[in-house]
N, C-alpha and C positions, 0 to 999 in steps of 0.2 A: 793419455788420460790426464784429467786435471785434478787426478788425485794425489796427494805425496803422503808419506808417512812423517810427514811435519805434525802433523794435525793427529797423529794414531795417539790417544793421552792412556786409551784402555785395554787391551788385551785377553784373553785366556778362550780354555777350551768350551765347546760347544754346550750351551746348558740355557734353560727357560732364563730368560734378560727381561727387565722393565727399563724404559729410558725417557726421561721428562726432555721434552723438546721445543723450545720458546717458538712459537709462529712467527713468520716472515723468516729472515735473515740469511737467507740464500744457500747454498750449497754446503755439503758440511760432515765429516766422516764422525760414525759415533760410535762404532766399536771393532777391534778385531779378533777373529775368533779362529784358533790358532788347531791345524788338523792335528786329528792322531790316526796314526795308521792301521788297519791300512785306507784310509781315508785319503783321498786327492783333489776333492773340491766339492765345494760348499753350490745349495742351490735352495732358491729362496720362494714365497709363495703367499697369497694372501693379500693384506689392503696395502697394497704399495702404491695406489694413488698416481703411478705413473710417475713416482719421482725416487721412490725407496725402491734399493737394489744392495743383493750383495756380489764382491769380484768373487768368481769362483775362486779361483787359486789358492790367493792372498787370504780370504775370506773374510775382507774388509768389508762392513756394512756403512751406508753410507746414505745422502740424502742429495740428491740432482738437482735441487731447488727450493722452494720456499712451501712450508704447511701452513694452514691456512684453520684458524680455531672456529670459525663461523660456518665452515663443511666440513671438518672432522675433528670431533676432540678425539680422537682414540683411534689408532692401528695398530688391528692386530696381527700379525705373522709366522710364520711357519718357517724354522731354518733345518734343514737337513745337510748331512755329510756323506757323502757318494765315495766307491770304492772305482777302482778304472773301469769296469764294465758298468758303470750307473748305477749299482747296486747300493739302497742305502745302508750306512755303516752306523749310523747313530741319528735320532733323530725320529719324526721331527719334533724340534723343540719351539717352545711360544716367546716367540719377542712382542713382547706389547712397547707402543709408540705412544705414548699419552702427549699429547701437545697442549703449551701453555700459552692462555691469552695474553694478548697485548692490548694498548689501547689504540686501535686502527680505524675504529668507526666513528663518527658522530652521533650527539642525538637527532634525530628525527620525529620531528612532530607528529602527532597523527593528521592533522588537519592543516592545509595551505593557509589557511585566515580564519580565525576564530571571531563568531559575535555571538556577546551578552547583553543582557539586558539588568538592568539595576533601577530600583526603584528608590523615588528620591527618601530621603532620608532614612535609609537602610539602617542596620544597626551597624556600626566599626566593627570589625575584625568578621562580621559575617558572612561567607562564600555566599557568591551570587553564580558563581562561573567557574569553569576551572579549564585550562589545559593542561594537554596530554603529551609527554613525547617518549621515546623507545630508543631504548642503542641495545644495539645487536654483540657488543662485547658479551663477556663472563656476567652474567649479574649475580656471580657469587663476588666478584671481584670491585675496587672502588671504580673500575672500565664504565662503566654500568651506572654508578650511584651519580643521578643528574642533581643538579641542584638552578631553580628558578628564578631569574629576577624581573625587573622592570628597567630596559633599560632607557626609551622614552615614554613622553607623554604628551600628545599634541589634543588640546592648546592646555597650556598649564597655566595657569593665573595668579595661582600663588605659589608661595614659597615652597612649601610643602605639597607632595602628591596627594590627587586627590584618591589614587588608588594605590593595594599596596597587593601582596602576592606575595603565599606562602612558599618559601626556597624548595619545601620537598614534596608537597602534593599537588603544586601550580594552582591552588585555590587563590580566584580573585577577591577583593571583598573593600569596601569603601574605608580606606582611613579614615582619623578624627577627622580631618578637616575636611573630606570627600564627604560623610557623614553630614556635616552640617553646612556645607556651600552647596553640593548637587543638586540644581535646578533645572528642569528640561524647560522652561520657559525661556532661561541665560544659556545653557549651552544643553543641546540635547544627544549632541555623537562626543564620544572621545578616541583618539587613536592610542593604544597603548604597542610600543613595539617591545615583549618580553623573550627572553635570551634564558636557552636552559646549556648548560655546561655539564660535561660529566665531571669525572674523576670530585663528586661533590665537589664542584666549584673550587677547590682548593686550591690547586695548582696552575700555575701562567702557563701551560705546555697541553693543559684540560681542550677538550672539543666543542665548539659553541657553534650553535644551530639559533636563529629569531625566527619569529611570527609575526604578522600585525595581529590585531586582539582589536576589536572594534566595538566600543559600547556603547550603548543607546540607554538615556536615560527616559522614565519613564514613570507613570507614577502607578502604574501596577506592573506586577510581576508575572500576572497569569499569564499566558501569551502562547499560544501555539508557538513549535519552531518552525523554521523554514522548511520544507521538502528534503528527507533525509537521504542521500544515496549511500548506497553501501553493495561496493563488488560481489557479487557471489563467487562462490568457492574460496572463503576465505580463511586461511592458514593461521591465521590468530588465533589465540588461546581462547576460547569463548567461558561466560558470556564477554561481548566489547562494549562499549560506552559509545553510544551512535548520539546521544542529545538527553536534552535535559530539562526539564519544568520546574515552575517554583508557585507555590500559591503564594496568595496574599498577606495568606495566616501562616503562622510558626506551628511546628507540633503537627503537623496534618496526616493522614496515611494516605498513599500515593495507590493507587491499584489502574490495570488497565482492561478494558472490555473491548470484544470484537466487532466490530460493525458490519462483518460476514462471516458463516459459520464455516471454521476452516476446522481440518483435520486435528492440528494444533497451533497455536500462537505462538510463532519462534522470537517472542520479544516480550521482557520483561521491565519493570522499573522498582527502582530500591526505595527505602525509605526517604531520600535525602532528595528524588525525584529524578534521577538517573537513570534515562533511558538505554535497556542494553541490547543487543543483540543475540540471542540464546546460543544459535548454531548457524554455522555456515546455510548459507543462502543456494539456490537454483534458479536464476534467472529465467531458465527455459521450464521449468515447475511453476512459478509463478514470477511479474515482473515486478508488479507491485503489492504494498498492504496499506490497508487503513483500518486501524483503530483508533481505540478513545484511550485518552488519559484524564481520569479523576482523581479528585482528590476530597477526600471524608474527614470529620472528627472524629474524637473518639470512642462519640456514639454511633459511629455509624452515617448519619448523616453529610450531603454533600453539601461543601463549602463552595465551590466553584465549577461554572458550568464546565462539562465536559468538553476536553482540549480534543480535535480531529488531529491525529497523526497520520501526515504520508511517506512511504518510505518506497523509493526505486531503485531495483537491485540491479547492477550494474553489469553489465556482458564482460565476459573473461574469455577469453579461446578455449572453451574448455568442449567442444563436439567436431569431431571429422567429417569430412566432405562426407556425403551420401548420392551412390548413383541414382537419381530421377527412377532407371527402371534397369532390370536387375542384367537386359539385355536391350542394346540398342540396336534396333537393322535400320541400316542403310541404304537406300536403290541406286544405282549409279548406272544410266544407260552405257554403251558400249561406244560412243561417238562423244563422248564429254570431251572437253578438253580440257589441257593441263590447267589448273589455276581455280578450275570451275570449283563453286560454293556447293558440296554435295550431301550437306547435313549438317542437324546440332549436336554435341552430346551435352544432356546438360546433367544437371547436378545440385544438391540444395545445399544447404548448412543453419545448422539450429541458431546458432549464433548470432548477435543484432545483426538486422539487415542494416545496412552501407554504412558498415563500419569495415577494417583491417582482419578485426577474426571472422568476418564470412567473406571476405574477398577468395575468390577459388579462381586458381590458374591451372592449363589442362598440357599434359606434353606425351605424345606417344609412346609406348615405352617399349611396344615391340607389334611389328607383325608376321601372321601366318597365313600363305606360306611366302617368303621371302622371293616369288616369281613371280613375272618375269628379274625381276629386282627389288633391292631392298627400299625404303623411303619413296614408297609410292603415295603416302598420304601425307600431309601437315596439317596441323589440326592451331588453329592461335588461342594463342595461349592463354588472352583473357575471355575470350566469348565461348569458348569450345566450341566454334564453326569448325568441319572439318573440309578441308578440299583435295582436289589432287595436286600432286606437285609439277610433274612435267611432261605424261606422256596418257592417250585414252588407255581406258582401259579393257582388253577383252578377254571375250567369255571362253573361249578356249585355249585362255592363259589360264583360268580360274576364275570358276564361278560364284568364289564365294573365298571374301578375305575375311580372318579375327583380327580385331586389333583391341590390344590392351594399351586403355587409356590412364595414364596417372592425376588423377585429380587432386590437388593439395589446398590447404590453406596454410596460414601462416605456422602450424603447428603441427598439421596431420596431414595423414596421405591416405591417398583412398583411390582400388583400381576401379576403372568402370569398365564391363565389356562392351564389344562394337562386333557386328558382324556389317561388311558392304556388298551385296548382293547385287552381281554383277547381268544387268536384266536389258531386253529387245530395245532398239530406239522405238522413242514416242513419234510414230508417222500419224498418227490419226486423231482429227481434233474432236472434244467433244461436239456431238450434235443436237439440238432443243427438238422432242417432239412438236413443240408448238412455239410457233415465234411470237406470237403476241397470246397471254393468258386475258385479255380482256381487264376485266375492274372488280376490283372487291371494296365494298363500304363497311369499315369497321366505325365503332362509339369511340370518342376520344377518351372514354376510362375504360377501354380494355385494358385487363391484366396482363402486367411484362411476363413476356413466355409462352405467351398465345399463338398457336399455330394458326396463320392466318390464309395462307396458300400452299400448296403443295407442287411442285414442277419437275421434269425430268426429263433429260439429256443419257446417250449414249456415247459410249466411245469403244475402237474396233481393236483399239490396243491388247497387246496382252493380259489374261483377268487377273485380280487380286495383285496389280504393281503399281505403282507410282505413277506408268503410263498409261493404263486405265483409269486411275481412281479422280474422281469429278470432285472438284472446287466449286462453290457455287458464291458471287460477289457481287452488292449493288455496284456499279460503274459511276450507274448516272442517277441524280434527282435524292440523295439522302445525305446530304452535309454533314449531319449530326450522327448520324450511325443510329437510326433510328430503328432499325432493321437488321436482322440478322438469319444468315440461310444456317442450317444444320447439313449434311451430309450421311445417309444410311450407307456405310463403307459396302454393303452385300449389294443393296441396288442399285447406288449411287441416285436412289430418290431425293431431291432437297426440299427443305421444311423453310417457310419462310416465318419466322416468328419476330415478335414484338421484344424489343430491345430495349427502347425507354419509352418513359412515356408522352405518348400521345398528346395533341393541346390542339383544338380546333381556331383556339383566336392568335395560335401563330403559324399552325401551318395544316390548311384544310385538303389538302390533296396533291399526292406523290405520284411526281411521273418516275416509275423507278425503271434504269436501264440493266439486265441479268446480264455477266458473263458467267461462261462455263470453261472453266480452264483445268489442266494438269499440275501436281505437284513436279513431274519434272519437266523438263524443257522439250520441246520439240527441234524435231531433226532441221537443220539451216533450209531448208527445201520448203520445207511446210510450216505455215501460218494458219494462226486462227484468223476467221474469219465470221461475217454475218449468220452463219448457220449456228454460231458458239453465243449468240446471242438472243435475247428474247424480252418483251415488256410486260409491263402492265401498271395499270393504275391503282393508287388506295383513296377512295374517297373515307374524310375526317368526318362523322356529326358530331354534330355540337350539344353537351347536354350540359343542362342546368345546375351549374354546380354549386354547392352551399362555399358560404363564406367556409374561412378557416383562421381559426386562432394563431396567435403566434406562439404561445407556450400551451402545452398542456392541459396543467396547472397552475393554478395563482393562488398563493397566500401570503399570509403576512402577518403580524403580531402586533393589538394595540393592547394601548389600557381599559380599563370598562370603566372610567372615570374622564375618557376625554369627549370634549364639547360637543354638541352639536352641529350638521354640516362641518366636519375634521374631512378630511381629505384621506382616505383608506390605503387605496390603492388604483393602478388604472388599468382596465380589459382592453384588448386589442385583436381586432380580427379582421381580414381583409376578404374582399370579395375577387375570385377567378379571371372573374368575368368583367370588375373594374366598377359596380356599380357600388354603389353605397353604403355602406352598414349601421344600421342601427339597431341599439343596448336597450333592452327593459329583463327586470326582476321578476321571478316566478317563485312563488312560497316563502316569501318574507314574512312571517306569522307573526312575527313580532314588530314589524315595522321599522325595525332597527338602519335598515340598508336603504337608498336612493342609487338610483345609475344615473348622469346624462345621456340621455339616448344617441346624441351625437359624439364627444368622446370617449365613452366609456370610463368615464372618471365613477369611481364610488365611493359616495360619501355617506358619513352616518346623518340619520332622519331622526332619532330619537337616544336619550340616552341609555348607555347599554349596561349589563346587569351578568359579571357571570355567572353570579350566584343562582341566575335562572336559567341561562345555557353557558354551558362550557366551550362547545361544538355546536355554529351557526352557522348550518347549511341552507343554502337557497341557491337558485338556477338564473344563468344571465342567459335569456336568449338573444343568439347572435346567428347561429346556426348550429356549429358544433357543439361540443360539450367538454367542459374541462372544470378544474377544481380550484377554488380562491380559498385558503384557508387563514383566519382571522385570529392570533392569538391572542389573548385575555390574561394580561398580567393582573393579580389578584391587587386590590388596595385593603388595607382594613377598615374597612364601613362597616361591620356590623358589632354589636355589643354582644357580651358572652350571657349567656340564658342561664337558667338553671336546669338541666334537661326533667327533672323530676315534673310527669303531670297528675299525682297523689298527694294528697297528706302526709307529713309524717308524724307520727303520734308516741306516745311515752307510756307507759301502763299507770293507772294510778291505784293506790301512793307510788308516787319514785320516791326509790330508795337509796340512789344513787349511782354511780359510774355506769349508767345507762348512755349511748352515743348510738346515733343514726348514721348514715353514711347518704353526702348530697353530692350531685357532679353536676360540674359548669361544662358547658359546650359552647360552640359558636362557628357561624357558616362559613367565615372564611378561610381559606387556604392554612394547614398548618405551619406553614411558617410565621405565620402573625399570631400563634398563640400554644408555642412552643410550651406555657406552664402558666394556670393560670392562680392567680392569687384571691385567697377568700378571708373576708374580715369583717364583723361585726359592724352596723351602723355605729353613729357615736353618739348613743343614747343610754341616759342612768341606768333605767330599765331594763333594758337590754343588757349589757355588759355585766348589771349583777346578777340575771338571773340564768344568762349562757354564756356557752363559752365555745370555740371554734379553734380546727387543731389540722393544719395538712395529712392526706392521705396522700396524694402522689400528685401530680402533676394537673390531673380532672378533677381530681375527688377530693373533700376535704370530712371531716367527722364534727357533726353538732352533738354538744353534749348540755344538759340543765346541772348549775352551776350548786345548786339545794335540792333538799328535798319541800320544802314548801310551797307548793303546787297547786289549786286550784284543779277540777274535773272541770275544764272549758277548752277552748281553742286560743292559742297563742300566735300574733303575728310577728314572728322577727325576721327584722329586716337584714341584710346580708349584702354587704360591698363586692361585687365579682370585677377585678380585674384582668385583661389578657396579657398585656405586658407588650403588646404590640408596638406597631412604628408607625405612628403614634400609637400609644397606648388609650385602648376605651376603658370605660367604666361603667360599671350596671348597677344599681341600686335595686333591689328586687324582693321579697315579700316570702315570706316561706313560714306556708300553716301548720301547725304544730298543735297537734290534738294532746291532752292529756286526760285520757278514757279509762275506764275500767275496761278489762283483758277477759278476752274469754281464756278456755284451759288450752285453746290454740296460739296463744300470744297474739289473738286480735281484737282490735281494738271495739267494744260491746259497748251499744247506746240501748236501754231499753226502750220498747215504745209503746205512748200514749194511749192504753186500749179502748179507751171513752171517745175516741176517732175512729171514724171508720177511714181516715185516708190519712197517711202520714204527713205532717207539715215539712216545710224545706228545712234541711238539716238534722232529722230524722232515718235511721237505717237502722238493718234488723243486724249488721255487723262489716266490718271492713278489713277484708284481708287484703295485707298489703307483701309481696313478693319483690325485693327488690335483688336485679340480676346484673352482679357487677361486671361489666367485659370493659376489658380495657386493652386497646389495641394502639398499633402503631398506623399514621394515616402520612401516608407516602405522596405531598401535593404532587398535583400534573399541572404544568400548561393549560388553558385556556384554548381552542380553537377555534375561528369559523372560517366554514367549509362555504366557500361559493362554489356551487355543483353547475355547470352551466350547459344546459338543453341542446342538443345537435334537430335541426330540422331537415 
């Protein structure tokens, strides 16, 4: 042995031990534990890793090689002491192995190439970006503690980096001078190659892993990311940092919405706009996701348009072969020869198709019963074809062999069974009752799947085998596989049906020629021949097909502010049959739309208005029908109203701190008049005798400045602004009665009774009810809908 008591430093009798053991360093004795009688040798048990052992005898404990802190911190073990019949004597006691990390690992990035985006004139020391890396040491230990730098910069121009990078979080972010040179006009990519070190960068002896870091300068930050992948079944601690958004604006709240309703969203994002990953993934559950990421202030309101996120989860080997069917039979006549090709077994796997974790390789693994001899089948090993090896097989060696097939993939095994039923030779070919079925005329738009002839062939072989059972195949006249026969396994009736589709202007008539063959071989004697055959004809008609669009639907998004004849969009539709097409508009009510009839270009005729449709629907006929939708980004054209269509009146005398409550409204989209502002004309009159005061955002309170009143009608005028881009302004008129009250607080005009008809501005009283709702108005898009007519 290559043990010696050179190395023995500790000693004593059998009792619970703990022993601190540094990872790596090879072989290595670490305690002896010294018998008492009547004790004769020590026996040991537990996580020995294949390397921890103790000598009976001696009862030297010892280590055979090197522990390893990244697969076990800790073994635990069992030492007992045996009397000469194996009986034990004391015991067992616990030796614990606690192993201490080294620094053995590098860091490792999470990403091969990292790319950001930075917009120009960023604020200095502001993260735009960050990488990521991981060491697999102790991260209680400095093994662990990475620390970041920059160690290129390509193309660097000055003196000074234009970028800089925090040591312990890998947050990128624009130096001073990045800050104010970053121009995407002067240079718009940078390559940054940044270097993360453990042992915090401290030490020359530390581990250093780089990246490139690629950045794209830009002058907005919104930006969808690229296509995210991420493995499924992934053993990371979740949630992980799969990507990252940034708005335009500072202070935003970040949230994300589904764009399909799943069970739940395994993907979140942080305030700072850090896309995570929640939980490990299932590729075979689902392979992809798409949601949105927004981003709001902090009213609630969105700042920028919803970013599409797509994410493909990436195939891991994580599903075992599966046998196709739970039993495969085999027919193998009794005259085959060795070599012959006598069947498939197949097999599927959940895993990407033609990738390494669904590659499946097939290998016999045993058969029954081993007579006449053993390895009478080979099966190869990437197809699962199986054959015979070397000699026929027959029926009164065994009429029927098992064989258990091993199917694997790169990670799993999986058996399949196989029976080979050992069955008559095939002497008899199939025969056609009728050798020619004459003509059948089908339309060239019959539906795929249409049973269009029906035919039928005998054969004398034995029933329900492989030498009975009827194939039925075009030979001759169907190039394209136009055509396909079916087989009723009980009658061996064939179905000749419609496989694709039909087209009279490129092929009006099939001379098809029928064979009627076996799945297995016929005996060397016997041939098929012209009875295993039969014809007939398909005449094509030809019928009048409509044009057909190239998409769907069509739309599109203008302004309701662009010029007349603007170019919209363009429809496209082609005709079957090769002749011509021509575009006209159906329920254009508004006149807004023109088509050219010859290219389908459509332009506006009039100008557009969304404030009168939102959603402008009308019909192109071409023949089909599909949808053009038209979006209507809002401009501010209209001025803000006063929505009041009443009086408002004061009771007289006023007496003072009496206020009315007035609201501004206005028809465009709420974003152009997010809060409107209200202020008194700039008149003597006016200013001394009112006075105007915000209620919220709509509404503002008129109130009379004295009580020195007059019983008449008052007109003061009132400045309405919306604060829009551009900003309007309304100059606007608002009647102000000051009446005597009835005991309802409304406002009492006596009337004239030497009239028999009241004169204008005249009433027998005015109640006024005014009903404050103030709501929140959510803009939408603009659409129009071209809906276009199928004939």
């Amino acid at each position: 042995m290559w043990l010696n008591l050179e190395g023995l430093l500790v000693s004593g009798p059998l009792k619970d031990t703990d022993f601190s053991v540094q990872e790596g360093g090879g072989p290595r004795i670490l305690h002896q534990f010294t018998l008492e009688p009547p004790a004769v040798s020590f026996r040991i048990s537990g996580e020995k890793a294949g390397i921890i052992d103790i000598e009976p005898k001696s009862g030297i404990l010892y280590i055979n090689g090197s522990l390893d802190w990244e697969t076990k911190q800790v073994h635990k073990l069992q030492v007992e002491s045996l009397d000469e019949s194996g009986t034990v004597v004391k015991g067992p006691n616990a030796v614990t192995i606690y192993v201490d990390d080294i620094n053995d690992n590098p860091p490792e990035f999470n990403q091969t190439k990292y790319f950001g985006v930075v917009r120009q004139n960023s604020r200095p020391g502001k993260p735009f970006m960050y990488v990521h890396a991981t060491d697999r040491d102790d991260p209680t230990t400095p093994h662990a503690h990475l620390s970041y730098s920059i160690l290129h910069h390509f193309p660097n121009p000055y003196e000074e980096m234009l970028f800089q990078i925090d040591n312990v979080t890998g947050a990128i972010s624009p130096s001073r001078t990045g800050s104010y040179y970053l121009d995407p006009q002067k240079q718009d990519t940078f390559t940054l190659v940044v270097s993360v070190k453990d042992m915090a960068g401290t030490t020359t002896n530390a581990f250093t892993s780089s990246v490139d870091v690629i950045i794209t300068v830009r002058e907005s930050l919104w930006k969808a990311p690229p296509t995210i992948h991420i493995k499924e079944n992934s053993t990371q601690a979740h949630p992980v940092n799969i990507s990252k958004v940034q708005s335009n604006e500072p202070d935003v709240i970040y949230g994300i919405f589904e764009k399909e309703k799943l069970p739940r969203l395994p993907f979140s994002i942080s305030k700072n706009g850090d896309i995570y990953v929640t939980e490990p993934l299932d590729r075979e559950e689902k392979d992809t996701y798409t949601f949105f990421v927004v981003s709001k202030d902090s009213k609630g309101e969105l700042v920028d348009k919803p970013l599409q996120i797509q994410v493909i989860v990436e195939d891991i080997n994580d599903n075992p072969p599966v046998c196709q069917q739970a039993l495969t039979v085999i027919e193998v006549q009794e005259n085959e020869i060795g070599g012959s090709h006598i069947g498939t077994v197949f097999a599927t796997d959940m895993d990407e198709e033609d990738t390494l974790n669904s590659r499946l390789q097939f290998k016999i693994q045993s058969q029954e019963p081993e007579f006449p001899e053993k390895n009478l089948f080979y099966i190869q090993q990437d197809t699962g074809n199986l054959h015979l090896t070397g000699r026929s097989l027959s029926k009164r060696d065994s009429a029927k062999y098992s064989l258990k097939v091993l199917v694997s993939d790169p990670g799993f095994q999986t058996i399949c069974d196989v029976e080979v039923h050992v069955i008559d030779i095939n002497d008899q070919i199939p025969i056609f009752e009728n050798s020619d079925y004459n003509n059948v005329t089908v339309a060239e738009n019959i539906p795929i799947g249409t049973v269009i002839l029906e035919i039928q062939a005998t054969d004398g072989d034995e029933p329900a085998t492989g030498s009975s059972l009827i194939i039925y195949q075009v030979k001759e006249g169907d190039p394209n596989n136009t055509f396909i026969i079916e087989t009723d396994s009980e009658t061996n009736r064939g179905f000749v049906k419609i496989n694709k589709a039909l087209d009279f202007e490129t092929m009006p008539v099939y001379n098809l020629v029928i064979n009627a063959t076996n799945p297995e071989p016929l005996v060397p004697s016997v041939e098929y021949n012209s009875s295993s055959l039969t014809t007939f004809k398909v005449f094509v008609t030809n019928v009048d097909e409509p044009p057909v669009f190239r998409k769907p639907i069509y739309r599109t998004e203008v302004s309701e502010d662009i010029p007349v004849n603007t170019l919209v969009m363009m429809v496209e539709a082609y005709d079957p049959e090769g002749d011509s097409v021509r575009y006209s508009l159906e329920g254009d009510k508004r006149k807004w739309l023109r088509i050219d009839s010859a290219t389908g270009q459509v332009y506006t005729a009039s100008l557009l208005d969304r404030e009168q449709e939102e959603v402008y629907s009308i019909e192109v006929v071409a023949s089909e029908q599909m949808f053009l939708i038209l979006h209507l980004r809002d401009v501010n054209d209209n001025r803000p109203q006063l929505a009041m269509d009443y009086p408002a009146f004061f009771c007289y005398p006023v007496s003072g701190g009496e206020r009315t409550l007035i609201q501004a409204t206005d028809a465009d989209e709420h974003l152009f008049y997010s809060k409107f502002t209200f202020s008194l004309a700039n008149e003597m009159n006016t200013r001394n005798n009112w006075e105007i005061s915000t209620f919220n955002a709509t509404h503002a309170y008129l109130s009379p400045k004295h009580a020195n009143f007059e019983e008449k009608e008052y007109n003061v005028p009132i400045i309405l602004n919306d604060n829009g881009k551009p900003p309007l302004e309304n100059k606007v008129n608002l009647k102000v009665s000051i009446c005597k009250c009835s005991s309802e607080n409304s406002c009492f005009i006596e009337v004239d009774r030497e009239h028999s008809w009241p004169t204008p501005g005249q009433a027998i009283g005015i109640l006024v009810g005014v009903l404050l709702i103030i709501g929140k108005y959510d803009g939408a898009a603009a659409f129009l809908t071209l809906k276009l007519l199928y004939l």
